[in-house]
Structure formats: C-alpha cells, structure tokens
C-alpha positions as a printed NumPy array, in Angstrom:
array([[ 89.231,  86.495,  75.884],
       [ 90.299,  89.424,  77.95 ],
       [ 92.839,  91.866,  76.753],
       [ 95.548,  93.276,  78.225],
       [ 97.1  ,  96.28 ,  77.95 ],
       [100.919,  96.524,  78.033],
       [102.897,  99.57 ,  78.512],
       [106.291,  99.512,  76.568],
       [108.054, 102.702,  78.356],
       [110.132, 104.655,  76.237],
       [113.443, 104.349,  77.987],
       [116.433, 103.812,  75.426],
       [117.523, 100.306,  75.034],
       [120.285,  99.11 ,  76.328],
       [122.691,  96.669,  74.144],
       [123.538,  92.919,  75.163],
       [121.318,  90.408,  76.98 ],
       [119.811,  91.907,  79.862],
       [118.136,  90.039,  82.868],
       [114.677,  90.986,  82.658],
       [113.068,  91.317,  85.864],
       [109.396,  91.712,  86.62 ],
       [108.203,  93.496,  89.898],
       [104.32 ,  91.875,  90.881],
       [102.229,  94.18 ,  93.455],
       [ 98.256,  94.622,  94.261],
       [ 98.878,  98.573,  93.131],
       [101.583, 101.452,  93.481],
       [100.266, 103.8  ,  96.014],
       [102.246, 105.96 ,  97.926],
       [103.619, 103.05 , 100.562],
       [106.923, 101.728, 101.544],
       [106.524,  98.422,  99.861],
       [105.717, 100.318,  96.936],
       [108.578, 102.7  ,  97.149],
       [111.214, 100.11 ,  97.899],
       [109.988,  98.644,  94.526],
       [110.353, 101.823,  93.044],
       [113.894, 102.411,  94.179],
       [114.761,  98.806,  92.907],
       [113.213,  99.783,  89.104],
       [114.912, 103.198,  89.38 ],
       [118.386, 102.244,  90.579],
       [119.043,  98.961,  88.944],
       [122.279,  98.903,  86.989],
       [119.726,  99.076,  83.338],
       [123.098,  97.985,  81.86 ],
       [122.178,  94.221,  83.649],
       [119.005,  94.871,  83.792],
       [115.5  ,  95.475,  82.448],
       [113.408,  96.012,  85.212],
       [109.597,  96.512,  84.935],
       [106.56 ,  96.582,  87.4  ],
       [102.895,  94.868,  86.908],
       [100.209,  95.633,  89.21 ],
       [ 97.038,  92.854,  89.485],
       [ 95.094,  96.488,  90.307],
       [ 95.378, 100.406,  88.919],
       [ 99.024, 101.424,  89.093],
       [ 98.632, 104.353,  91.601],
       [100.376, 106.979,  92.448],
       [104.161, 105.907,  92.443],
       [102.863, 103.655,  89.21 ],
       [102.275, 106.524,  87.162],
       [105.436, 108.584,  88.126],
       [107.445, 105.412,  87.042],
       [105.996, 105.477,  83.922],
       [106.074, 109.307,  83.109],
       [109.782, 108.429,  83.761],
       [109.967, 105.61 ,  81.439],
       [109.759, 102.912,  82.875],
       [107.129, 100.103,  81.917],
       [104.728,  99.673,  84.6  ],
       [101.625,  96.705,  83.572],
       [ 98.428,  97.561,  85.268],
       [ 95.739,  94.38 ,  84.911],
       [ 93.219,  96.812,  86.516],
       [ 91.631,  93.671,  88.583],
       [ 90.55 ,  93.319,  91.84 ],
       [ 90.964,  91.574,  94.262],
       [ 87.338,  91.952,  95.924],
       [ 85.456,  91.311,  93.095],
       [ 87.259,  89.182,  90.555],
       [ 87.611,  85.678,  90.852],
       [ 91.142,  83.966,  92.1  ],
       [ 90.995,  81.829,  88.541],
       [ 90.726,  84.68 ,  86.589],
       [ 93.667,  87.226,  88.334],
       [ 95.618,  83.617,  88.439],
       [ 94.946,  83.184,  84.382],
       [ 95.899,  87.161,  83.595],
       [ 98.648,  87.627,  84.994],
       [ 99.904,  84.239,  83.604],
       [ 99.118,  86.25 ,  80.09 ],
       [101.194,  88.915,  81.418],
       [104.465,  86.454,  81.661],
       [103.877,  84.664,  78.517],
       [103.558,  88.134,  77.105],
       [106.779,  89.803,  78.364],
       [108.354,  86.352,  79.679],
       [110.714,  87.814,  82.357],
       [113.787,  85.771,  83.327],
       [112.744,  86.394,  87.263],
       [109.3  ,  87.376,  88.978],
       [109.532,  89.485,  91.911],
       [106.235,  89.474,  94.008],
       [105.81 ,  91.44 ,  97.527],
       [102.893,  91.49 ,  99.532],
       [100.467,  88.72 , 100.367],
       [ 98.091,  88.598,  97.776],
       [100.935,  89.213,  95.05 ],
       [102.761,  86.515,  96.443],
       [ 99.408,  84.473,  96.113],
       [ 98.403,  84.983,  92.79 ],
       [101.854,  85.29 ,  91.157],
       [103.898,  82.493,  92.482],
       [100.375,  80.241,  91.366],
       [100.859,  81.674,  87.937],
       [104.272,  81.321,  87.573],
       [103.693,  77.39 ,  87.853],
       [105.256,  75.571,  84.761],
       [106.157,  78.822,  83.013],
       [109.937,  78.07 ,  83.053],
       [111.043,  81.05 ,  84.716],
       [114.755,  81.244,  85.787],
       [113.822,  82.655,  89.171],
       [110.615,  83.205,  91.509],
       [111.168,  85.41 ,  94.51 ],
       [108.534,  86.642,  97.102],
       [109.389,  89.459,  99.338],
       [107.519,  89.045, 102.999],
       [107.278,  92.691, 104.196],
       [105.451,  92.283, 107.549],
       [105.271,  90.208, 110.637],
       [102.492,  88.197, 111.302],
       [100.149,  89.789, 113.425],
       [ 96.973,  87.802, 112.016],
       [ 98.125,  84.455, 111.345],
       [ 95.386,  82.83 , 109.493],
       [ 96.008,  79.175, 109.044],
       [ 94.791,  79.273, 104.945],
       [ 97.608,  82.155, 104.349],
       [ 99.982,  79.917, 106.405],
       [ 99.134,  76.79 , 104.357],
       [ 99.437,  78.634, 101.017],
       [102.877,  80.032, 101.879],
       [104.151,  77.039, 103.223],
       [102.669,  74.775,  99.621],
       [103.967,  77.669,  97.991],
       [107.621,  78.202,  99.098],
       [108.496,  75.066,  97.272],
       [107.454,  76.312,  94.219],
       [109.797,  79.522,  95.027],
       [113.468,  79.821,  94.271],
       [113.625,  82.698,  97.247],
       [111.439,  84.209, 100.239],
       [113.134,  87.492, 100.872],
       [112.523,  88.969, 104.765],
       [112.71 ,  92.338, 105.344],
       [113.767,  91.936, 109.025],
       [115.203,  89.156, 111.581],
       [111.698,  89.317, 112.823],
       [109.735,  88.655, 109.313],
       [112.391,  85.97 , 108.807],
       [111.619,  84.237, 112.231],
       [107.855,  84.275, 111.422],
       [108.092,  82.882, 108.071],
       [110.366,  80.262, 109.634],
       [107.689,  79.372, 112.488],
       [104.399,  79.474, 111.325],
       [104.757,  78.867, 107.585],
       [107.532,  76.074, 107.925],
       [109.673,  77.496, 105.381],
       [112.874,  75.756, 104.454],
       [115.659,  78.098, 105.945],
       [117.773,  77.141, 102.625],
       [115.351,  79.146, 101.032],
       [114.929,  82.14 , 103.   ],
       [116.947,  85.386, 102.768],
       [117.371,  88.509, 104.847],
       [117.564,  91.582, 102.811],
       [117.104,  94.456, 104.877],
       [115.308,  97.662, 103.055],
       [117.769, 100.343, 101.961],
       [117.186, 104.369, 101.477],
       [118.256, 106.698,  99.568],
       [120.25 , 108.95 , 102.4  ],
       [121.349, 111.765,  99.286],
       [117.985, 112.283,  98.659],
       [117.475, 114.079, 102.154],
       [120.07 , 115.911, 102.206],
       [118.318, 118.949, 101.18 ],
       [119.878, 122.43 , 101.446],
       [116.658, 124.1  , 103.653],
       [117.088, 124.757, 106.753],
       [114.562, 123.683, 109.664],
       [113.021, 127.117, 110.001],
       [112.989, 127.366, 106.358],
       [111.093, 123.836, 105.955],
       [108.318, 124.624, 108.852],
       [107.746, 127.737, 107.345],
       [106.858, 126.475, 104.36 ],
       [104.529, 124.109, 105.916],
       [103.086, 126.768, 108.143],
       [104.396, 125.457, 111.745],
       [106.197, 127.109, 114.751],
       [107.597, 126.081, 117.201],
       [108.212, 122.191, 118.076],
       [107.662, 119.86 , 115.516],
       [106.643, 116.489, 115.926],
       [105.915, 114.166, 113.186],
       [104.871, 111.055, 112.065],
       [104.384, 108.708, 108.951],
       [102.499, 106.653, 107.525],
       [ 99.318, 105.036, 105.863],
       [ 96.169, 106.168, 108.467],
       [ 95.459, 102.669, 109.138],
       [ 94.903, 100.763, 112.154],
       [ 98.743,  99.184, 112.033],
       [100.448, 102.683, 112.355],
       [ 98.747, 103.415, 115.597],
       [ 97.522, 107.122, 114.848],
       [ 94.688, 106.921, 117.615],
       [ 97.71 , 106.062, 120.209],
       [ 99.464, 109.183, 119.114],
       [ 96.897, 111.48 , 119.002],
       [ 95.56 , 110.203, 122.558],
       [ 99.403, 110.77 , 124.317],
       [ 99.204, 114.263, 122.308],
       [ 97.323, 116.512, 124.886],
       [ 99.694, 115.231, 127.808],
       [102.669, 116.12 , 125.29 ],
       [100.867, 119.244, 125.204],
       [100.229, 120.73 , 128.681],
       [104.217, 119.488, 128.951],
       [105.868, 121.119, 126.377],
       [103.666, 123.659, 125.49 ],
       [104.324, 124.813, 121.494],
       [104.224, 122.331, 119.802],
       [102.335, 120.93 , 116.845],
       [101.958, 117.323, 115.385],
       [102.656, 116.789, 111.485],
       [101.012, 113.454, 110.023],
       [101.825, 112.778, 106.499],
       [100.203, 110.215, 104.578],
       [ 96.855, 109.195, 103.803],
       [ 94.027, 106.314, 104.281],
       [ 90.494, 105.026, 105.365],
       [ 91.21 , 105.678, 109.33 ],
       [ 91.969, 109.711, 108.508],
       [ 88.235, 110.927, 108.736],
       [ 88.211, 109.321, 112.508],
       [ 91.646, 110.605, 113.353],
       [ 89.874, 113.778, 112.302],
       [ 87.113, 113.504, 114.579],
       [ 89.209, 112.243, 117.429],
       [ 91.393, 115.269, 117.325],
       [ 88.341, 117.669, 117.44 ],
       [ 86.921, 115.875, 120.403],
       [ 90.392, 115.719, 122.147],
       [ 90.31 , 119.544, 121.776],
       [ 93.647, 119.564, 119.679],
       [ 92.186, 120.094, 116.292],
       [ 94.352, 123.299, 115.857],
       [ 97.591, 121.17 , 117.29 ],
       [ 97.287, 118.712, 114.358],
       [ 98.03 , 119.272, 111.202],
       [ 96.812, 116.171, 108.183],
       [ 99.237, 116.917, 105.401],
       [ 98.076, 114.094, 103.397],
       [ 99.848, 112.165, 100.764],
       [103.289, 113.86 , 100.313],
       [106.229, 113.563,  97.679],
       [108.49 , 116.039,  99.509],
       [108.73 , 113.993, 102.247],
       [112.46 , 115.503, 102.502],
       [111.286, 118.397, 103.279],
       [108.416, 117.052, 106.038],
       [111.282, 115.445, 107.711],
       [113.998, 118.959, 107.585],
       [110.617, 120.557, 109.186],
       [110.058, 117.792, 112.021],
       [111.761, 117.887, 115.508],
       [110.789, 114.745, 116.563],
       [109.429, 111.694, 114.93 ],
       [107.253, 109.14 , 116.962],
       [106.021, 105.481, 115.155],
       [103.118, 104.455, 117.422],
       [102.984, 101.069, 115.241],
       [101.242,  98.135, 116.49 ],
       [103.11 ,  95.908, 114.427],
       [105.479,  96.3  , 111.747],
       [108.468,  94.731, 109.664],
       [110.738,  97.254, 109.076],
       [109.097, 100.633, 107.867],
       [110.431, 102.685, 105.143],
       [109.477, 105.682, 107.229],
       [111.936, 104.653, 109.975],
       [114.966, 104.36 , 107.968],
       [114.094, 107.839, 106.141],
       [113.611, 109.778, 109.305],
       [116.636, 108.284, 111.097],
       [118.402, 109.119, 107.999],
       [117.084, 112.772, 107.691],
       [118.928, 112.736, 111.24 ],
       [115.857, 112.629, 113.757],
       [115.5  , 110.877, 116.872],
       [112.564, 108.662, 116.986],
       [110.319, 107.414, 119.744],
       [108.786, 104.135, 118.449],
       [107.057, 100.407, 119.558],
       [109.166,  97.733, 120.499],
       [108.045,  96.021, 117.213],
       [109.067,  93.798, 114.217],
       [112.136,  94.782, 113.065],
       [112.011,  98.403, 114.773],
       [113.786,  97.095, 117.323],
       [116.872,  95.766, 115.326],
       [117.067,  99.383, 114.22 ],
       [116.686, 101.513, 117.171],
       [119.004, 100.525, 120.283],
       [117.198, 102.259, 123.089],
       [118.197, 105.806, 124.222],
       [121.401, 105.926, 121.376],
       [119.775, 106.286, 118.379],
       [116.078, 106.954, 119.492],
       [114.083, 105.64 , 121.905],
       [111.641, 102.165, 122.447],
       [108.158, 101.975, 123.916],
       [105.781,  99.852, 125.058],
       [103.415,  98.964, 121.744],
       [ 99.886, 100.192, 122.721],
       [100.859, 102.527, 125.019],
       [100.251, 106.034, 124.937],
       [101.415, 107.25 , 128.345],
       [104.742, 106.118, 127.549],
       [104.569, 107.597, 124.41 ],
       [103.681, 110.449, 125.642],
       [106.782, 110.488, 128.458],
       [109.304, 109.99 , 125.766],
       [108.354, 112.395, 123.537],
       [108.119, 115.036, 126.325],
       [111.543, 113.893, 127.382],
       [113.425, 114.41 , 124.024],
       [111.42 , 117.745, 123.717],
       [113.234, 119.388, 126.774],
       [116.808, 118.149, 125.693],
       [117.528, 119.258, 122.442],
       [120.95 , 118.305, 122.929],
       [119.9  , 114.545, 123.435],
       [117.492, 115.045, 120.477],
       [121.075, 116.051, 118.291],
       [122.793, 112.952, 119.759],
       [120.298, 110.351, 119.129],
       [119.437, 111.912, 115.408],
       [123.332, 111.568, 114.987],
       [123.452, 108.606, 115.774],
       [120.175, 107.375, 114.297],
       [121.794, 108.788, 110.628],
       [125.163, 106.769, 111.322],
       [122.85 , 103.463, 111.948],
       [121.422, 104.13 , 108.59 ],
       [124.672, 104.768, 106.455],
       [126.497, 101.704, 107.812],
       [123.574,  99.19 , 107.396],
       [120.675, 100.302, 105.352],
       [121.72 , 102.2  , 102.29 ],
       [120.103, 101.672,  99.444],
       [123.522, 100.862,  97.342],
       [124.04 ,  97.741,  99.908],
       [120.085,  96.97 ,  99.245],
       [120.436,  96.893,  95.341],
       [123.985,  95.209,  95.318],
       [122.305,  92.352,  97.192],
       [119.423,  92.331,  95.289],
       [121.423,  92.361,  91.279],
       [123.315,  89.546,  93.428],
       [120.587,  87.271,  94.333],
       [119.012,  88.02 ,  90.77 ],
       [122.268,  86.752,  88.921],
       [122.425,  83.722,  90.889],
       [119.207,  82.529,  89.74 ],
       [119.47 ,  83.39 ,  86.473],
       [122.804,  81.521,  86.245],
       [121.3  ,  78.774,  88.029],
       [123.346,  79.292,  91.5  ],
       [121.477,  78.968,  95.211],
       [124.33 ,  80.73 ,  97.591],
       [121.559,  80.28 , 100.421],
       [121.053,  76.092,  99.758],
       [125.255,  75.909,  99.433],
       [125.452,  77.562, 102.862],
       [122.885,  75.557, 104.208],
       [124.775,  72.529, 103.015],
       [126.846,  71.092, 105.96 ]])
C-alpha cells in the first residue's frame, strides 16, 4: 500500500469543536485560484475553524509559504499525466479517512474530478466545488462528469455571473445548488507607503509604466499585448511594459519581443511576491485575456488604484463599466488594445479618475472580509445541515 505523508502544522490549537475544512487543488503555484485559497486558510476565523489544504501534486510555491506559516498543507505528490484516475481517486480517499474533514473544498477541474469521486460514501457534512473559469473548451466528457457529479455535491460555487451561467447551460446544474461568490482581495495589503517613483526605481523603469499579470499562457493573451506594444510605442514614446508572472509560453514571448524589435521595452519580471509593489510601480494595467472568470489580478490592480484596459470577457465585464473605472476591448484585438492604452497614456487625469474609481468598485463589492463572511456562512450551513440556496429556490 502507498503511504502518505501528512503534515500536522504547528499552529496552536484552538479550544472547542472546530469545523474542519479541507481545501483540494492539483498544486499551489503562484496563481489566483491558488491565492484565493490561500487567503481563505489565512483569514478564516481559526476560532470556527481548522482550515487545511491537500494538493493531488507537489505543493508549490504558495504551498510551502502556508506551511512555513503553520498551516497544514497535504501534498500526495501524484500526477495527473502519469498516474492512473483509480489510484489519485483511492489516495486522496486515504487522505479524508485520515484527517476526516467536516467539509471538502475542491477548485479547479481536475480537483473537482477526483475529489468529489472520492468523497462518495465518506459521510462528509459538506462537498463544495469552486468553478473558477468560463468555458471556453467545452468538452462533452467534462460536461457529463460535472453534470453526474453536481448531485453528489452539496454546493458549486461560481466565481462570476458568467461562470454561473455556463455551469447552468452546458453542465445542467440544478440552480438550487449553485452559488455566486465573487473573489475578494485583500485592499490593506496594497496600501504600501512607496511612492510610484520610489517603486519603478526599484524595479529599474522610467518613465510610463505599463503592466500586466498573469500566468504566460495562451489564456492571458501575452502575444496580443506584446503585438499592440510597438504602436503604443511610436505613440507615447517612454514607456516600458512590466509582465509579472511566469509559465511555458514565456520563452516565445521572449522571442517575439526580440523579433518585434522591443526587447529593451519589455521587461519579464517573473514570478513575484511583491506584487504590491509591481502594481505602486505600474501606470497602466492592460488584461489582453482571451477568456477568463474573474482574475485575481483584476481586482488587485483596480484595488492598487489603476485603470485597466481589458477584454470584454467572463466576468471582467461585471467588474469594469467601460470608460469609469477602466476601459473594455474587443478580445483578440490588438489594435484596440493598442488605442486604449495610448489614450489613457496622454490623460493622466483620466488615468486618476478611472483608478479612483476602479479602487471604490473594489471596496464596495469585492473585499476579501465580504468573500470570507460568505464563505464561514455557506460552511456553517452545511455543517448544521441547512441549504439557504434550495430554501430560496423553494417557491
């Protein structure tokens, strides 16, 4: 038989009966799934709650820094190329009957996969699944396992009107069992006391800064960005283009850059975490996604008080209200892209509005107190045996 190894943290214990609540993801890398998750096992009230993480791969980046801070974090160091779906299934059902949580959490597709399947018969008080994207690839074997699958799940949490419309149309999801729980930031964590020049000096840029992050991967739309950047260029004239963040697409980016001439324009910072201080250095902040449900990044930058110029996708657009608090574009295209970002270059008094404005959005509706609150909510319901969303759906 396999063996597992199980990290106990060393956090203090709390007294009384706690709702323990395990977290289920492919790995911990530096992502926004993975950082919502990270927020949610930070900032739970550890007075309610024991909250812990598992990973079906390594535990990454964020993984580790959760557990040099404590916290237990379960890596089953699997994956999900090479090992068969019997034995991931069969592991992480060791896992529960090892730490049997009251509620499993799982986010992501292959998470949601493997550990709703496990969870069968175990007796859990609660099985949630977190859908984190809209459905740009809609294979019909991921539809049919989601749809099989959601009644075996107490909740499907949607990150955005749009996730929650997909999971509602092509996986035939029960709305009585659907929630919308909008991802929350942390908005005192940016407030950092550097100023602009300060921050782009540190980071070795003058002038204009535009930025953008994300994962290098084809859903961010890098190659857009970097195609509309010479037009931004011969516009606006200093100006240089920050990408944080890291992935299999960055060694083409690379190459693209050099042939589009603008090698010494770009800047690859890599993986960051002092992304406060990448956004105090940034100007401007343009998501080129092709599709998205609602990115961490977004709600960050808008928070750090920039304006952004991003797609007309997923749940972007029930953030951004054209030309208030940032501006829309066309998805796949780079000559608008390239428009607005000249636009909001020449008008730094429209770029001050719009980041205003962009940083109220964020405090009335996507905090990261409001995220949690709903979150120990839903959790308590279960656990007490309570469905709020089947009573409301109840005419």
């Amino acid at each position: 038989m396999d063996k597992i190894l199980f990290f106990t943290g060393n956090r203090k214990p709390q007294t009384g009966k706690r709702l323990r609540v395990l977290h289920l993801l492919d790995s911990l890398p530096v992502g926004g799934a993975e950082a919502l998750v990270a927020a949610v096992v930070r900032g739970l009230d550890a007075g309610r709650f024991d909250v812990q993480a598992a990973t079906i791969g390594p535990a990454g980046v964020i993984g580790e820094e959760l557990r040099r801070a404590g916290y237990p974090v379960h890596a089953l160091g699997l994956s999900l190329k090479k090992d068969p779906d019997l034995k991931i299934i069969h592991r992480i059902r060791q896992l529960l009957k090892h730490l049997r949580p009251d509620i499993l959490h799982t986010h992501l597709y292959h998470p949601n996969y493997y550990g709703r399947l496990a969870a069968l018969g175990m007796g859990l008080k609660g099985v949630v699944a977190s859908i984190h994207n809209v459905y740009t690839r809609r294979k019909f074997h991921r539809r049919l396992w989601n749809f099989l699958l959601s009644w075996t799940t107490d909740r499907i949490v949607a990150v955005s009107p749009q996730v929650r419309r997909d999971v509602l149309v092509y996986d035939a999801v029960p709305p009585s069992r659907l929630d919308l729980l909008p991802n929350g930031i942390n908005l005192a964590a940016l407030d950092i006391q550097v100023s602009r020049e300060a921050a782009k000096a540190q980071l070795g840029v003058n002038g204009l800064c535009l930025g953008a992050v994300g994962r290098l991967e084809e859903q961010k739309g890098h190659a857009l960005l970097l195609e509309a950047f010479p037009a931004v260029i011969a516009e606006v004239g200093d100006i240089t283009l920050l990408l944080a963040g890291d992935g299999k697409l960055r060694p083409n980016l690379e190459r693209q850059a050099e042939d589009l001439g603008i090698t010494g324009r770009v800047k690859f910072l890599g993986t960051r975490r002092d992304m406060p201080l990448v956004y105090r250095a940034m100007d401007i902040m343009a998501l080129p996604s092709l599709w998205e449900g609602l990115p961490l990044a977004l709600l960050e930058a808008m928070g750090a008080g920039l304006p952004v110029v991003a797609s007309r996708v997923g749940g972007v657009k029930d953030v951004i209200s054209d030309g208030i608090n940032g501006r829309l574009i066309p998805a796949g295209d780079p000559q608008a892209l390239a428009a607005a970002i000249v636009e909001l270059s020449r008008r730094p008094d429209r770029r001050t509005a719009m980041g205003n404005a962009a940083q109220e959005t964020i405090k009335k509706r996507f905090s990261q107190e409001v995220m949690l609150q709903k979150l120990a909510e839903l959790y308590q319901e279960l656990a007490e045996g309570r469905n709020s969303s089947q009573e409301k759906a109840t005419p």
